[in-house]
DRENZATI-607857 format. One record per residue: x, y, z of N, C-alpha, C in turn; residue in three letters. Coordinates in steps of 0.001 Angstrom, whole numbers, plus 524288, in hexadecimal, padded with zeros to 5 digits. Each point is the difference from the previous one (the first is absolute). Example, Ala and Ser with C-alpha at 12.3 -4.5 7.8 and 13.67 -1.06 7.14 Angstrom:
// DRENZATI-607857
  n.c1  n.c2  n.c3 ca.c1 ca.c2 ca.c3  c.c1  c.c2  c.c3 resn
 83386 7E9C6 81E78 7FC86 804A6 80000 80384 804B0 80000  ala
 7FEA2 8041A 7FD30 80334 804A6 8003C 7FCFE 80442 802DA  ser
//
This chain:
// DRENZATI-607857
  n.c1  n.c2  n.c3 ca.c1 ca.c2 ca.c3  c.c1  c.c2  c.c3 resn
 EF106 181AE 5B5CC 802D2 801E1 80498 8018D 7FB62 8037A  unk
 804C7 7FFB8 801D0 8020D 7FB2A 80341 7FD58 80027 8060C  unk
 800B0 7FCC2 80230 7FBD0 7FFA9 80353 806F1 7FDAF 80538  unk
 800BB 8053A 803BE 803AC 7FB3D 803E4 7FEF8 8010F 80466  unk
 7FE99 7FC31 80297 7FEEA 7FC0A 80524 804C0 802DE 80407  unk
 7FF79 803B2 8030E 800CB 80335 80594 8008B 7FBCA 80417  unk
 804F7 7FEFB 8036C 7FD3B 7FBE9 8031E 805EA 801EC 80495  unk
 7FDC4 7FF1E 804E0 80733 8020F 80461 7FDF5 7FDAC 805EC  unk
 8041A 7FE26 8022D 7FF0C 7FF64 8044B 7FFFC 803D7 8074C  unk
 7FF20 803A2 7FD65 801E2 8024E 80403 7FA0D 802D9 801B1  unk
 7FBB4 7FE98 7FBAD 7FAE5 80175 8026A 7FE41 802E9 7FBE3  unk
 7FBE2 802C7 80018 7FDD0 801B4 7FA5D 800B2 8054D 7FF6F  unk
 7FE00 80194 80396 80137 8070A 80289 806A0 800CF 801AC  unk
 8035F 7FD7E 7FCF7 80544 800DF 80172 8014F 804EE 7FA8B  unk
 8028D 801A7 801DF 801F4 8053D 7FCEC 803D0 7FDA6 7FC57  unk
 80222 7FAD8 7FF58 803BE 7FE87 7FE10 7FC0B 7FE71 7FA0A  unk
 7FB58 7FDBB 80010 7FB02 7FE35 7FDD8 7FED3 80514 7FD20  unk
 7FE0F 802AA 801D5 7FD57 805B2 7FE63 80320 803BC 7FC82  unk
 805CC 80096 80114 8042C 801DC 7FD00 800AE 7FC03 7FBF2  unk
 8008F 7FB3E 7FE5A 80138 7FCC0 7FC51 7FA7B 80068 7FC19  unk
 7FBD1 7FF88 80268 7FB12 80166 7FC56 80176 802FD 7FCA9  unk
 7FF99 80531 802C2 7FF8E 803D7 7FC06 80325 800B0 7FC86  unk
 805D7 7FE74 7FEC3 802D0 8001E 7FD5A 7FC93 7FAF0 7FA9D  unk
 7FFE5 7FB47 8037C 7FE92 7FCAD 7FB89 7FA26 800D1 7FD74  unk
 7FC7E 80310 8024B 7FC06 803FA 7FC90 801B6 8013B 7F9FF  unk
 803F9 802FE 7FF82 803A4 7FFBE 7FBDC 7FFA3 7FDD4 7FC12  unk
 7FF09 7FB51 801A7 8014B 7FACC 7FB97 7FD09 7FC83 7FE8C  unk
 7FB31 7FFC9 8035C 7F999 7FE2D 7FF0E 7FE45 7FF8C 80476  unk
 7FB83 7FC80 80177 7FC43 7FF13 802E9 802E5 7FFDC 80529  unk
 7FFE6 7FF6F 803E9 801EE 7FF10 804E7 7FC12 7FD7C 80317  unk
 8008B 7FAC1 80255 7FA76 7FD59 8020C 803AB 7FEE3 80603  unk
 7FDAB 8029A 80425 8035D 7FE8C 80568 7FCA0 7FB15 802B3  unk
 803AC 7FC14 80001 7FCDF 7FC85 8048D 8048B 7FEC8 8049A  unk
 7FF6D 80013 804F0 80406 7FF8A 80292 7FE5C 80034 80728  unk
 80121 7FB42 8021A 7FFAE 80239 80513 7FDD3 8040B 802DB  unk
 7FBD9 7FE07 80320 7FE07 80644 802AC 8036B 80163 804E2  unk
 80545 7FC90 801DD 80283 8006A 803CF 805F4 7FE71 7FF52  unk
 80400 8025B 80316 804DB 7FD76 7FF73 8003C 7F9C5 7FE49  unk
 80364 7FD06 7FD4F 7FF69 7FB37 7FF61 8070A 7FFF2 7FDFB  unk
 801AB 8018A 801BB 806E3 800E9 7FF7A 801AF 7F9D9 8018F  unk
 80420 7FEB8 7FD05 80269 7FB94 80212 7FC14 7FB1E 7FF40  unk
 7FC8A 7FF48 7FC06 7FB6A 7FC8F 8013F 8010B 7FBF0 7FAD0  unk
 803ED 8027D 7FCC9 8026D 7FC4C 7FA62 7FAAC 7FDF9 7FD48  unk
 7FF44 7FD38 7FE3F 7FDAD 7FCE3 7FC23 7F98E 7FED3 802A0  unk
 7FF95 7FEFB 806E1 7FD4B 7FC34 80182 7FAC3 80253 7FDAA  unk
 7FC84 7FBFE 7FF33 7F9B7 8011D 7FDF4 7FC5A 7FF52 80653  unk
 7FD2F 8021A 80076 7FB34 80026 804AC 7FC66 7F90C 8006F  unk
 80224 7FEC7 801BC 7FD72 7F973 80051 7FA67 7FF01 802F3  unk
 800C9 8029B 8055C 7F9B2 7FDBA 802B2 7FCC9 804A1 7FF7A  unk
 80132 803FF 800AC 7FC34 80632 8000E 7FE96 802D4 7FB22  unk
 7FBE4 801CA 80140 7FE0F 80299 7FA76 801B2 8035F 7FECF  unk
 8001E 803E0 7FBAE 803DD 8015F 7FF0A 7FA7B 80555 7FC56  unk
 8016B 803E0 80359 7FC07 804CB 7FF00 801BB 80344 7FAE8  unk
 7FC9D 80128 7FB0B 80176 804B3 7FE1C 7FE8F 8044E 7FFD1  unk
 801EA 8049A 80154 7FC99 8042C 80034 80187 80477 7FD21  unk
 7FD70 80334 7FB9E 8023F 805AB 7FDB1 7FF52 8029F 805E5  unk
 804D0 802E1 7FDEA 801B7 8045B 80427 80207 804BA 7FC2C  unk
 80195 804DD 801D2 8029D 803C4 7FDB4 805A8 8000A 80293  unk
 80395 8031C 7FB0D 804D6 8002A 802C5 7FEDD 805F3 8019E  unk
 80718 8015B 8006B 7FF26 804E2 80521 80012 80310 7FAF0  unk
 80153 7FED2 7FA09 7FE93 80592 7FB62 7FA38 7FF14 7FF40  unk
 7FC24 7FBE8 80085 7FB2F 80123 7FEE7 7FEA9 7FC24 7FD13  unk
 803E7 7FBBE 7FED2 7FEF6 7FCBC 7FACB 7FD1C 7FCF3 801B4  unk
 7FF3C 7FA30 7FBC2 7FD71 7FB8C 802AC 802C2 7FAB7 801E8  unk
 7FED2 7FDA7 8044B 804F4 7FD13 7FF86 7FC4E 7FB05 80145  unk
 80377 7FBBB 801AD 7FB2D 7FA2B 80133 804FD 7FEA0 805E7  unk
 7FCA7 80040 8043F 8041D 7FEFC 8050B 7FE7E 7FA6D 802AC  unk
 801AF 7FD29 800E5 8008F 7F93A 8001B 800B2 7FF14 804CC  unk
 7FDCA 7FC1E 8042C 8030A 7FD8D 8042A 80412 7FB85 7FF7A  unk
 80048 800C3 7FB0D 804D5 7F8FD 7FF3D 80609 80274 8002B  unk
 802BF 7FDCF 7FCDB 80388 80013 7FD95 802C6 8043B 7FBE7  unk
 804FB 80176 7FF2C 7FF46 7FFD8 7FA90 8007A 7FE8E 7FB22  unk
 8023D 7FBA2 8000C 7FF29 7FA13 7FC70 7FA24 7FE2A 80175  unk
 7FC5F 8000C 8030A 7F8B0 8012A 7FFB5 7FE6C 80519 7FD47  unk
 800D3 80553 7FFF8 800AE 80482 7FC5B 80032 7FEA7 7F8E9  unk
 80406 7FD23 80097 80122 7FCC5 7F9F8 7FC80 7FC9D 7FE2D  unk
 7FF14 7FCC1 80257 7FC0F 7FCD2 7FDCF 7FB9A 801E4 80188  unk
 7FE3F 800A9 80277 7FA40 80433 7FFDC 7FE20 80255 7FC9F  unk
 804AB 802FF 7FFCF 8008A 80300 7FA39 7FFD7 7FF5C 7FB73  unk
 801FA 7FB27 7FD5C 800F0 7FDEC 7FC72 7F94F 7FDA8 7FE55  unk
 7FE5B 7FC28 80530 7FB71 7FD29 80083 7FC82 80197 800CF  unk
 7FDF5 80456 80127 7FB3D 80226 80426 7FF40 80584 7FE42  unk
 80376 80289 7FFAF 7FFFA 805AA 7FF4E 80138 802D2 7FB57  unk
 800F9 7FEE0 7FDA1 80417 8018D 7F911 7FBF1 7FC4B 7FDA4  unk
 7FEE0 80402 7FC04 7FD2C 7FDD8 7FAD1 8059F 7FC36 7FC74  unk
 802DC 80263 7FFB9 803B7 7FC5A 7FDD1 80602 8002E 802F1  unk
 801D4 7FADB 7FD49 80628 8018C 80306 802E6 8048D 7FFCD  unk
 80239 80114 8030F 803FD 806B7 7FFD3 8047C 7FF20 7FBFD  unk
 80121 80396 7FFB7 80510 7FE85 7FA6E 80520 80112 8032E  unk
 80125 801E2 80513 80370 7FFE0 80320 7FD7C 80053 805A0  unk
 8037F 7FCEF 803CE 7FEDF 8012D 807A6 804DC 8048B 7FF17  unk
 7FFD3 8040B 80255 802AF 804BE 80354 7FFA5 7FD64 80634  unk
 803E7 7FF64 803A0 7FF36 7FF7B 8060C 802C7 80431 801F8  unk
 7FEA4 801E6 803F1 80276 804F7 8010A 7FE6C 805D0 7FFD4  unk
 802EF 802F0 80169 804C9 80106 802C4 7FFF1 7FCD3 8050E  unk
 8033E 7FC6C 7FF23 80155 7FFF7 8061C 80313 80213 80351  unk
 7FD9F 800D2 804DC 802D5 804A8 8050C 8054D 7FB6F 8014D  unk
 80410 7FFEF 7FE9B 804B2 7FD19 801FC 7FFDE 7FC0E 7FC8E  unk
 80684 7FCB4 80008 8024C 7FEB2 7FD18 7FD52 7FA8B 7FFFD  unk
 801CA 7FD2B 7FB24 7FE52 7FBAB 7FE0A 80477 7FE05 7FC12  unk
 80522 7FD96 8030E 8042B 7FDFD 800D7 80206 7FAF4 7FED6  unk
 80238 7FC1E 7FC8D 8023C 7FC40 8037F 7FA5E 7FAD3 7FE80  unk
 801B8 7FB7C 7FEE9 7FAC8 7FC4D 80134 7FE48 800CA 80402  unk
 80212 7FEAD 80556 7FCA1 8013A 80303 7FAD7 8051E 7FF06  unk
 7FFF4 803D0 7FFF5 7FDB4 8028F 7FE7B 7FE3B 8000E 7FADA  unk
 7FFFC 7FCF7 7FE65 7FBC8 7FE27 7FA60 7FD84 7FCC5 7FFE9  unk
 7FF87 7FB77 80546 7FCE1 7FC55 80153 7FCD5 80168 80235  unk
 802CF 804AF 80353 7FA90 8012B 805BF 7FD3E 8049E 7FEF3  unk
 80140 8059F 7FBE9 7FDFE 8026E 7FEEA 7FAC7 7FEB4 7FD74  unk
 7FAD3 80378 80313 7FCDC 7FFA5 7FC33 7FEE8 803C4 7FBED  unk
 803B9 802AF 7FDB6 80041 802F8 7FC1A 80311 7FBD4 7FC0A  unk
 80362 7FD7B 800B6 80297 7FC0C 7FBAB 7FAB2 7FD56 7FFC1  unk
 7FBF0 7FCEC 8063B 7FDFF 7FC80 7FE26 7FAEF 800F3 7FCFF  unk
 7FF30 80611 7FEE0 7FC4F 7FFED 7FB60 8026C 80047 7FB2E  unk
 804ED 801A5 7FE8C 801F3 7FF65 7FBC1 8011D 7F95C 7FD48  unk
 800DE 7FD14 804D5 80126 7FA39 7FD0F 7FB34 7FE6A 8010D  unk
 7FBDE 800B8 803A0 7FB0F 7FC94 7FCD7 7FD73 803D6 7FAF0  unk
 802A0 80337 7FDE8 7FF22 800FA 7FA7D 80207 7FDE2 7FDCB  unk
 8069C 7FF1C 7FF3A 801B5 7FE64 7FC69 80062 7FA7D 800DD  unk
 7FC74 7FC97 802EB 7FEBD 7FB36 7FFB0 7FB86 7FFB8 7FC23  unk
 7FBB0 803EF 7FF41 7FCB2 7FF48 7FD39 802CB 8040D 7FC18  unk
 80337 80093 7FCD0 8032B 80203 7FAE1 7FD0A 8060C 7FEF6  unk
 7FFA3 80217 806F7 7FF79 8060B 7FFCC 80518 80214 8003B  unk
 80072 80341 7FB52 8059D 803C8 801D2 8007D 802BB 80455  unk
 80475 7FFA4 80332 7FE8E 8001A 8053C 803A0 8057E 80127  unk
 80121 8043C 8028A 8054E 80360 80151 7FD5A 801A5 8068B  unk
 803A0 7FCDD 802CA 80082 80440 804FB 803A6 8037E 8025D  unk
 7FBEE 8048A 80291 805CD 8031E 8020C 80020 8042B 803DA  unk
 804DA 7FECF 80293 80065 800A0 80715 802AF 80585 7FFDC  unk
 7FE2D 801E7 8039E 80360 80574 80016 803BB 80067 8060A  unk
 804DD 7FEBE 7FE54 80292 7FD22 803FA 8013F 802C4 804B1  unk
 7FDBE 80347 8053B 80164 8020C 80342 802F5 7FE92 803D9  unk
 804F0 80235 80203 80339 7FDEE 80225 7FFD4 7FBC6 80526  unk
 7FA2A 8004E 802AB 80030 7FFBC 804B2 7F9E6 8015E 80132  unk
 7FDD3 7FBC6 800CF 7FB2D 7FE4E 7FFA2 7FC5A 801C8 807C2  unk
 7FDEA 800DE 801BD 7FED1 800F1 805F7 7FC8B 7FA55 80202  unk
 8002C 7FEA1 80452 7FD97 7FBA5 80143 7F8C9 802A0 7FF51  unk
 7FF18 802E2 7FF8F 7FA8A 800F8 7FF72 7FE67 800EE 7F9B1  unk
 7FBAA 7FD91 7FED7 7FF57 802F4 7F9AB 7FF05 8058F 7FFCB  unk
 7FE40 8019A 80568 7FCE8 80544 7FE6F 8050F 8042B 7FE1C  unk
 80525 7FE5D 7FF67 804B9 80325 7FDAB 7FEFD 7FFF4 7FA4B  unk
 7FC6B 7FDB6 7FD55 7FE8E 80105 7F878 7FD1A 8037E 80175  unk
 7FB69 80129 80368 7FE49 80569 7FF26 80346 803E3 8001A  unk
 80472 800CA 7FF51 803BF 804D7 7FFE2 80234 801C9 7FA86  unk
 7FFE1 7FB1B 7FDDA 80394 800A7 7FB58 7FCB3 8020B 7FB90  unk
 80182 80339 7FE07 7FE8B 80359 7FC99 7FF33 7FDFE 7FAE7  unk
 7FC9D 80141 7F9F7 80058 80278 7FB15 80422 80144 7FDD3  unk
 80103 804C8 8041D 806A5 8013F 7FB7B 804C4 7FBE7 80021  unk
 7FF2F 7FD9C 803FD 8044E 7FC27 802F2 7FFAB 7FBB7 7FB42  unk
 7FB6D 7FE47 7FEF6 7FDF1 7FC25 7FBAC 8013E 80105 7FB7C  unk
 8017D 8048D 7FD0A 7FE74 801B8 7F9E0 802AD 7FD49 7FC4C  unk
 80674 7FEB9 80033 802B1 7FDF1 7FFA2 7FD9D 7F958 7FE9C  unk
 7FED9 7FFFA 80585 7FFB5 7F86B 7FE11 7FBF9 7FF10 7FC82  unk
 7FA7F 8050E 800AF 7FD6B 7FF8C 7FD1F 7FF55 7FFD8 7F8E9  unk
 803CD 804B4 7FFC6 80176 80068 7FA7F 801A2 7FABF 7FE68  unk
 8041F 7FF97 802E2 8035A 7F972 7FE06 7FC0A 7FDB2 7FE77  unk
 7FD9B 7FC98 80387 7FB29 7FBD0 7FEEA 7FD47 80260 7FB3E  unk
 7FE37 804EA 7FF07 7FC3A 8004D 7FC81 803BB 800DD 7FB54  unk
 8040F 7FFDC 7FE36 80353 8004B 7FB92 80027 7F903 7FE50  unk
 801C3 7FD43 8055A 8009D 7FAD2 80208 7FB6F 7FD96 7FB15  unk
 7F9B3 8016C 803BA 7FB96 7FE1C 7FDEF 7FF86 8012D 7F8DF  unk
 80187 80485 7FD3B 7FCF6 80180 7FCD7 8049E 7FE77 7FB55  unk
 8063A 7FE7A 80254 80192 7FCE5 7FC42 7FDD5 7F957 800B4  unk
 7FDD0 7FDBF 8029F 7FDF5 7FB7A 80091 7FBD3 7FEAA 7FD90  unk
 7FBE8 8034F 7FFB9 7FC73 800F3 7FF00 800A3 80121 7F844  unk
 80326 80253 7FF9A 800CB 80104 7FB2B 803C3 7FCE5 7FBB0  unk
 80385 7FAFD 80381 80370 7FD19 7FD61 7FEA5 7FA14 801B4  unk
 7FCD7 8014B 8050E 8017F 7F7A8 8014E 8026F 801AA 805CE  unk
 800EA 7FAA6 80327 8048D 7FDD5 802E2 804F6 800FA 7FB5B  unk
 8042A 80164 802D3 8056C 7FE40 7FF80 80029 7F8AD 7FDEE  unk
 8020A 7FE39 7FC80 7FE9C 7FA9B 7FF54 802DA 7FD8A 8065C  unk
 7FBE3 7FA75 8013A 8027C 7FE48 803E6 80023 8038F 80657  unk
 7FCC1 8036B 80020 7FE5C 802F4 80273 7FA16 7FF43 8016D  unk
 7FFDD 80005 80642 7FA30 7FF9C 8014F 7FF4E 803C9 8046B  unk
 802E1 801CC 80312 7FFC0 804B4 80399 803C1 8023A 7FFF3  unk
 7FF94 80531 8005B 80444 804E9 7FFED 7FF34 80274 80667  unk
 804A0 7FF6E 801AA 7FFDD 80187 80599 801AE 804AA 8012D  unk
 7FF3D 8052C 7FF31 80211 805F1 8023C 80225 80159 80404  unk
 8037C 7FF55 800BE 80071 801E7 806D9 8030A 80727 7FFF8  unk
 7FD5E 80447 801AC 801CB 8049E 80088 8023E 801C1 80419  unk
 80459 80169 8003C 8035D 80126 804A7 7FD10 805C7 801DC  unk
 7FF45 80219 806F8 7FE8F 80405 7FFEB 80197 803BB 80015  unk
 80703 7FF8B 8003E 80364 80336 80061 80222 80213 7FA4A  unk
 7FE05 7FCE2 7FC43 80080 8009A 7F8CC 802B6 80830 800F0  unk
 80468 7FF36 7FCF7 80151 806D7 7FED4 7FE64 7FEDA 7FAD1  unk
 801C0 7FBF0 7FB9D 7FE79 8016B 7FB2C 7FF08 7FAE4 7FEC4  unk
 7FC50 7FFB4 7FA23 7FEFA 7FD38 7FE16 802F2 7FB41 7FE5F  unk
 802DF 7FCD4 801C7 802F6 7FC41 7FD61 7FB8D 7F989 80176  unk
 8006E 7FCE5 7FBA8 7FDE7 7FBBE 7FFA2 80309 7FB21 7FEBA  unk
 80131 7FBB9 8032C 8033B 7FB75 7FFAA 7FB85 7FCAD 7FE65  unk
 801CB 7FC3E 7FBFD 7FD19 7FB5A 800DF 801FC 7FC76 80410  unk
 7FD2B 7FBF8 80437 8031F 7FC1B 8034E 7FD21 7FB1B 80008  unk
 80212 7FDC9 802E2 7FD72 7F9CF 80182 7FF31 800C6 80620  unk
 7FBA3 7FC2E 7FF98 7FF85 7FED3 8056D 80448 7FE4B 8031F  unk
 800CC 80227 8056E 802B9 7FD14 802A8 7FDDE 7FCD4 803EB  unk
 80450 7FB5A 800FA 7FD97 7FBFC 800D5 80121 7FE5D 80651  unk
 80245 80460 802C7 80139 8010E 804CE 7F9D6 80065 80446  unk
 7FF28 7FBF3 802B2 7FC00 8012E 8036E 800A1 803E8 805AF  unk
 7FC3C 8006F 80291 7FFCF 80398 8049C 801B8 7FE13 803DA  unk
 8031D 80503 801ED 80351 7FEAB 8055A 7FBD6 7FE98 80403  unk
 801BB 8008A 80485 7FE93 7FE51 805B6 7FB1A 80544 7FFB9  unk
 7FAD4 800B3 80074 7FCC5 80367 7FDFF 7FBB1 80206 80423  unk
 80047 7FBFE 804E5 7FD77 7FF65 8044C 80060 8037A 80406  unk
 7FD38 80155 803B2 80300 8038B 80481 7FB55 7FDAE 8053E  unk
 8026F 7FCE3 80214 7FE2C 7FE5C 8054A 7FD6A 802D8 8039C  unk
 7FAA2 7FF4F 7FFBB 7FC5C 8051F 80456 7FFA7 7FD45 803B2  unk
 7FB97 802B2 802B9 7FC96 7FCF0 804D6 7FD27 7FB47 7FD9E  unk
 7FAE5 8010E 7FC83 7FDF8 7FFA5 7FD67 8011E 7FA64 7FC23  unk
 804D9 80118 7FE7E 8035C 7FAF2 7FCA7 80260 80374 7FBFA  unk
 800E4 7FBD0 7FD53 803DC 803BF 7FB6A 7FE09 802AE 7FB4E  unk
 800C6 804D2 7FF46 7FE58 802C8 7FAE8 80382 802BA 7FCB9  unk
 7FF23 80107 7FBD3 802BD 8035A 7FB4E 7FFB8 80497 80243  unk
 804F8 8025B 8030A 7FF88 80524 7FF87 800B2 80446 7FE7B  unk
 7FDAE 7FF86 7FABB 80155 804AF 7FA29 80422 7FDFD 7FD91  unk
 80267 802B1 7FCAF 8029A 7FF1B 7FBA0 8031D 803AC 7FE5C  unk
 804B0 7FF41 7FE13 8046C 8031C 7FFF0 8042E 7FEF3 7FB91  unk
 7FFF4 80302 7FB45 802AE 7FF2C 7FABB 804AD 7FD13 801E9  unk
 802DA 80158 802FE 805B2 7FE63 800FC 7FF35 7F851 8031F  unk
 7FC9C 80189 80162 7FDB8 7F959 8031C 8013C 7FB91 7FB0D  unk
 7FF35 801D6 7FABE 80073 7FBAD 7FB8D 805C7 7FDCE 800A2  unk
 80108 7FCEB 7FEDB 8041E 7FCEB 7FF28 803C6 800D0 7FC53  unk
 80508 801FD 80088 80396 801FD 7F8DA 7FFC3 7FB5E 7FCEF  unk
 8004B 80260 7FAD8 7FFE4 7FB2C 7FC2F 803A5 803B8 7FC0A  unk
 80176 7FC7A 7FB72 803C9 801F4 7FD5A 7FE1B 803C2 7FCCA  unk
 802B8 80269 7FC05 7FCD7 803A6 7FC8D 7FCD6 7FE27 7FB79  unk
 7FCCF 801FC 7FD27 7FD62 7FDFF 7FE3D 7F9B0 7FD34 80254  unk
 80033 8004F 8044E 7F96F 7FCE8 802F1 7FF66 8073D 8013B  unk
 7FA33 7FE67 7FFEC 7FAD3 80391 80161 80283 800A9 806B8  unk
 80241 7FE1B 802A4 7FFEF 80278 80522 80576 80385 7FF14  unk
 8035E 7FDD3 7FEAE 80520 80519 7FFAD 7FEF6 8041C 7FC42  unk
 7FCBF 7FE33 7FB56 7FF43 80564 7FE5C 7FDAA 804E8 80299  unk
 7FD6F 7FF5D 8052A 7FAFC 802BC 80192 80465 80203 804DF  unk
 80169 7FC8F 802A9 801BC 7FF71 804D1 806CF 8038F 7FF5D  unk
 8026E 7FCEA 7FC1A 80587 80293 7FFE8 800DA 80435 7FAA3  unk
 7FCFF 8008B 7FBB4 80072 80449 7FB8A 7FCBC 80489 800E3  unk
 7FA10 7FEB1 80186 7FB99 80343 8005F 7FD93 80127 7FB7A  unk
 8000B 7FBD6 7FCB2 7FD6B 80176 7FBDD 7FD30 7FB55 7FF9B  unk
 7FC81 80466 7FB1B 7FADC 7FCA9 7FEAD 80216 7F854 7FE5A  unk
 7FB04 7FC85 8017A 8026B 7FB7A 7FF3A 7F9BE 7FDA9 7FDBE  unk
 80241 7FCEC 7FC32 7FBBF 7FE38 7FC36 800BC 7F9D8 7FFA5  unk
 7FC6B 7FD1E 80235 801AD 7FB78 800BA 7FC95 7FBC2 7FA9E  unk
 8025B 7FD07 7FC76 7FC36 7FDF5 7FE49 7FF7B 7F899 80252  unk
 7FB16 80032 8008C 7FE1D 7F998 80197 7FC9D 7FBA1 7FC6D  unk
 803D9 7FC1F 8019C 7FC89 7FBFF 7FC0B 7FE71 7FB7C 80369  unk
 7F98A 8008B 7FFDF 7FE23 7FBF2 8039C 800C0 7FAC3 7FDFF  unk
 80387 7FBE7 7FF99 7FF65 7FA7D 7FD0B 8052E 7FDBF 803E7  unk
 7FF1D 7FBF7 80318 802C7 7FDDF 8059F 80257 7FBDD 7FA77  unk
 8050C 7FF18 800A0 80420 7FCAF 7FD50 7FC83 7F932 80294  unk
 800D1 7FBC2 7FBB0 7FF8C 7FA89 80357 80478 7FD33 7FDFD  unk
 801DB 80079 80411 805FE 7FC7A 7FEC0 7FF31 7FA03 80111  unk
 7FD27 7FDD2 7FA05 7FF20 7FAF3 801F5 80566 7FB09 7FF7A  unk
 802EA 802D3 7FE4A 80447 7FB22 7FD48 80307 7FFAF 805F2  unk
 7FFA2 8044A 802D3 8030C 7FF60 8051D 7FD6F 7FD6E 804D5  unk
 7FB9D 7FEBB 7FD75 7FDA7 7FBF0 80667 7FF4C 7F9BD 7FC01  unk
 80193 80014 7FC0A 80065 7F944 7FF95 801E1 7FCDE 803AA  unk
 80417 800CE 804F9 80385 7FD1F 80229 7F970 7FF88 80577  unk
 7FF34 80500 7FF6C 7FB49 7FFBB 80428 7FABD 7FCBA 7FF78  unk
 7FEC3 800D3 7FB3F 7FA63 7FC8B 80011 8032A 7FAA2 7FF1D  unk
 8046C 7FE10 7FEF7 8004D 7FB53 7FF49 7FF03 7FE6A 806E3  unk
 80309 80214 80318 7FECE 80077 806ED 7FAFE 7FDDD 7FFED  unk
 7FBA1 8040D 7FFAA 7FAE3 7FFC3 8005B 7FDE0 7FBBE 7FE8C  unk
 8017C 7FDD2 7FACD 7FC58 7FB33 7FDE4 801D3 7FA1B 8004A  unk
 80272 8006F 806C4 80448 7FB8A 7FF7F 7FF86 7FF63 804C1  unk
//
């Protein structure tokens, strides 16, 4: 039985978590490690000076889960190191409550950033966002969103997982990025690329100083057709992003430079 590694940033007791389980039940083992608290927007970073607590907890169906004060790229390796008899044969991240867009939002998400510190350690990685139009400056707006609201993205992912699981990565493939529109009327699925459009002006000047105040589908930036943000933003359909973690080194183009340097 395959063994896959549960992991989301939006906290452990998120309904986005609990709906994606049970679907991937389905398909083998389900091991949840993940944040015992919001950790949205937290990308990749690992917990450096503080300890970093694990504790079984139950979810809200009754299961067992493992709830963390770190990270969830700390979730991952925890997991991998500490908690799992052996490596997982896939990371699942997700559902996540809102979109996961655009690099920008693949750097800073910590739902991407448990998927790429998997597929840094050559875990098959798939995350996936369930894209709501319009995010509230408070989190306590995910306690609203429903199961049925979810079923959809859920199915996806677990069709997602159990051809992965059953064939490999896609060659040249190391994360599969989902993004589900919430307005979806029917099933249609694009493949896209990332787009490479960063975030507008995102700030809103308080008393206090400046903060993010919520989030808003239309706030993304247009990009042409074909990227993960116009598919979501201007078609409304499903958008399937595939990623390959390996940064290009363009060394033949800084010869003129290190000659600079060593001179």
């Amino acid at each position: 039985m395959p063994t896959i590694l549960l992991i989301n940033d939006d906290g452990v007791q998120s309904i986005g978590l609990v709906t994606l389980k049970q679907k991937l039940e389905k398909l083998g083992e389900v091991i949840v490690v993940a944040p015992e608290k919001e950790r949205s927007g937290i990308g990749k970073a690992l917990t450096t000076y503080d300890h970093i607590k694990v504790k079984e907890t139950k979810l809200s169906n009754g299961s067992k889960a493992y709830a963390i004060t770190g990270t969830p790229a700390d979730a991952f390796l925890l997991a991998v190191n500490k908690i799992l008899k052996r490596s997982p044969d896939m990371l699942v991240a997700g559902i996540n409550l809102g979109p996961n867009l655009g690099i920008d939002d693949f750097l800073n998400s910590g739902t991407l950033g448990a998927a790429l510190e998997a597929a840094i350690h050559k875990i098959p990685a798939i995350a996936v966002s369930y894209c709501v139009r319009k995010i509230l400056e408070r989190a306590s707006w995910k306690d609203s969103v429903t199961p049925e609201e979810l079923e959809v993205t859920a199915t996806i992912a677990q069709k997602a997982a159990e051809y992965v699981l059953k064939n490999g990565m896609p060659p040249d493939v190391d994360i599969i990025s989902i993004n589900v529109p919430e307005t979806l009327k029917s099933i249609e699925v694009e493949l896209t690329e990332l787009s490479y459009k960063g975030y507008r002006d995102i700030y809103t000047k308080r008393k206090e100083g400046y903060k993010i105040g919520g989030w808003v589908l239309s706030g993304y930036p247009d990009d042409k057709p074909g990227t993960d943000i116009h598919v979501i933003k201007k078609e409304n359909r499903i958008s399937i992003t595939p990623i390959k973690v390996r940064f290009p080194h363009p060394k033949k183009a800084l010869k003129d430079f290190l000659k600079v340097l060593s001179t």
